[in-house]
N, C-alpha and C positions, 0 to 999 in steps of 0.2 A: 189583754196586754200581750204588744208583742214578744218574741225571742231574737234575738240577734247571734248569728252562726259566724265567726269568726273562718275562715275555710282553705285553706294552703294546696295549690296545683303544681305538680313537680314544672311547669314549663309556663310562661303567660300567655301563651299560644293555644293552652286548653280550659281555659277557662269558659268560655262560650260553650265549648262540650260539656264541659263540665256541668254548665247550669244546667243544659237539657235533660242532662242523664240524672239528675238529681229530679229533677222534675217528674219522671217518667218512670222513675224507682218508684220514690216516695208514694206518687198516684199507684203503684200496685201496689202495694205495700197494704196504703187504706184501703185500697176497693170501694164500696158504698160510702163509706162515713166520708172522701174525700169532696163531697160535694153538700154533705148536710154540715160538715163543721166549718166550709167555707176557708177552705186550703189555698195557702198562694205561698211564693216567695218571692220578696222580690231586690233583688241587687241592690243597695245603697251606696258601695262604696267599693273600690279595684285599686288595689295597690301595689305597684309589683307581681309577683305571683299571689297575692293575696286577694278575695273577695271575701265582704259581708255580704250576707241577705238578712233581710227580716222576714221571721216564718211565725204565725200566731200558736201561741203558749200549747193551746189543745195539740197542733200538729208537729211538735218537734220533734215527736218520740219515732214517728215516722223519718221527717230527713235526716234525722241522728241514725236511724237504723241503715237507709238509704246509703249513706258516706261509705258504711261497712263494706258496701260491695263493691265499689269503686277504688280500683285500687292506685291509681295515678294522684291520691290528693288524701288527704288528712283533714278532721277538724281541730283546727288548734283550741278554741274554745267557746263556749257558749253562755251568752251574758244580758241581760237585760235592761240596757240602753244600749239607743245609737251610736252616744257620746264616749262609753266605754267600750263597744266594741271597736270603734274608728283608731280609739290612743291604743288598744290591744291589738290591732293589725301591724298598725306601724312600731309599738314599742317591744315585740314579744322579739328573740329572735328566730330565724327564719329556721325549719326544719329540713328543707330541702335546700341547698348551698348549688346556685342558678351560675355559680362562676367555675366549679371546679368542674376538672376534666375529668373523662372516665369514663363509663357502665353508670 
């Protein structure tokens, strides 16, 4: 059974970094075990500065760790349906505020 990562980028412009870098944690993170538990993520759904991925139940503990290091984004939450992380994208609201000026 998959996981579903609910995932918040302070800009929508870093989201495509964002995937990589989560990619590329996560795989150090495992080391060996990321190729015998059969690790992936993969984007289902971009909204705003919001992205899901689906990452399989064994490897969450890894991308969940992963997020820690990256400091430009947050997990807002993590849920298991598609269908519930999709209305949790859209209905939570936003952590980072994409209109105000500032720092």
């Amino acid at each position: 059974m998959p996981r579903y990562m609910v995932i918040e980028a302070r800009g929508v412009d870093l989201l495509p970094q964002l995937y990589r870098e989560l990619i590329i944690k996560a795989r150090d993170l495992a080391g060996v075990d990321w190729d015998s538990k059969g690790c992936y993520a993969v984007p289902i759904f971009i909204h705003a500065n919001r992205l899901v991925i689906k990452v399989p139940t064994p490897c969450i503990t890894w991308f969940r760790s992963a997020m820690l290091s990256i400091d430009y984004a947050v997990t807002v939450r993590v849920t298991g349906t598609a269908r519930k992380a999709k209305a949790q994208a859209l209905s939570i609201p936003p952590i980072f505020n994409l209109n105000k000026e500032g720092p």
